[in-house]
Each structure stands twice: as C-alpha cells, then as structure tokens.
C-alpha positions in Angstrom: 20.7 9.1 19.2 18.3 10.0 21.6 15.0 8.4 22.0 12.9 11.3 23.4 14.0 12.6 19.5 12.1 10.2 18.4 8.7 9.2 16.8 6.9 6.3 16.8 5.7 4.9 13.4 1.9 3.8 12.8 3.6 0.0 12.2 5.6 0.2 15.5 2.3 1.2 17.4 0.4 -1.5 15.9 3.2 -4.0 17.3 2.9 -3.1 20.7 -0.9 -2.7 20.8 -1.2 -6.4 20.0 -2.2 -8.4 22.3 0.2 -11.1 22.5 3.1 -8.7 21.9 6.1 -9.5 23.9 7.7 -6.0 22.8 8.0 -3.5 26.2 9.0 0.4 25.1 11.5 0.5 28.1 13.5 -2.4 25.8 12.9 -0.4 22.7 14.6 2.7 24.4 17.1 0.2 25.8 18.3 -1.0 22.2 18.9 2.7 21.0 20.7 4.1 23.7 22.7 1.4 24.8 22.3 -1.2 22.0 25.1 -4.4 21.8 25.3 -3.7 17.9 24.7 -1.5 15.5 24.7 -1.5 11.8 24.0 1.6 9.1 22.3 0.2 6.5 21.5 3.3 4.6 21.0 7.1 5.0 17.4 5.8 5.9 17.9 2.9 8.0 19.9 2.2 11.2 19.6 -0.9 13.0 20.4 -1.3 16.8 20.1 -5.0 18.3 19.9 -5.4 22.0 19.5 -8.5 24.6 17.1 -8.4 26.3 17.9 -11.0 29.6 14.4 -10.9 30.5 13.0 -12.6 27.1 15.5 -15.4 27.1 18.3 -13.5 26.2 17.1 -13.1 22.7 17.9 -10.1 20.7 15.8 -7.1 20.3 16.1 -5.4 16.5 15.1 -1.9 16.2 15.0 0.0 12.9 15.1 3.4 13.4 15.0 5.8 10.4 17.2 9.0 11.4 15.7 11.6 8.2 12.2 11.4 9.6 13.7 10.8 12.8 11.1 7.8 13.5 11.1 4.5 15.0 9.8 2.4 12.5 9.8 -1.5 13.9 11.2 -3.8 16.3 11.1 -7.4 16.6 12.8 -10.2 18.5 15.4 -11.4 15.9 16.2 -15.3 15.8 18.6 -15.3 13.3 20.9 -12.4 15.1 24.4 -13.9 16.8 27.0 -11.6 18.1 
C-alpha cells in the first residue's frame, strides 16, 4: 500500500493537531510501508503496527481503510506484543 495513495481522515487530523500529541506523520508513513505486523480485519479495515524506537519502543497502530483509501486513526497501542 502506498501512502502517497492515501487520505487523511478528519479524526486522524484532529490527532496530530493536538497539542500534546506524540503522533509524527513520518511514523504513520513508517507503519504502512514497512510495518512489523499486519492484520485484515475486514474489507474496510487493515491494521498495521509498527515500533517506533524513538517513543520507547512502543507500537504504533494505524487503521487504514483501503475502499476510501483513507487513513482513518493511529494511536500508540499498550496492549500490542509481537
């Protein structure tokens, strides 16, 4: 999947025009392109988790939905374990 495909969703830009948002795009890109795991969940929901060494190693969980071919959220995911 390739992220210049891609659309950002009115949630996902609200995440990362917060203030104390920790979420960086390059990461988002990061976790599509070359995430650790992936999972289908449906034909409307992909998810792609990716660590992300410079936030304590924590994952990175982005949903992308491939029929509108938008990004819809991401978020650092506490419960993820490879």
């Amino acid at each position: 999947m390739k992220i210049a495909d891609l659309k950002l969703s009115a949630h996902l830009l609200t995440i990362l025009d917060r203030e104390r948002s920790n979420i960086r795009l390059e990461w988002i890109e990061s976790a599509i392109s070359d995430p650790d795991f992936t999972k289908e969940v449906s034909e409307s929901e992909i998810r792609f988790w990716k660590r992300i060494p410079e936030f304590d190693g924590r994952f990175l969980r982005t949903v992308v939905d491939p029929k509108t071919k938008k990004i819809v959220t991401a978020f650092f995911d506490r419960r993820f374990k490879l």
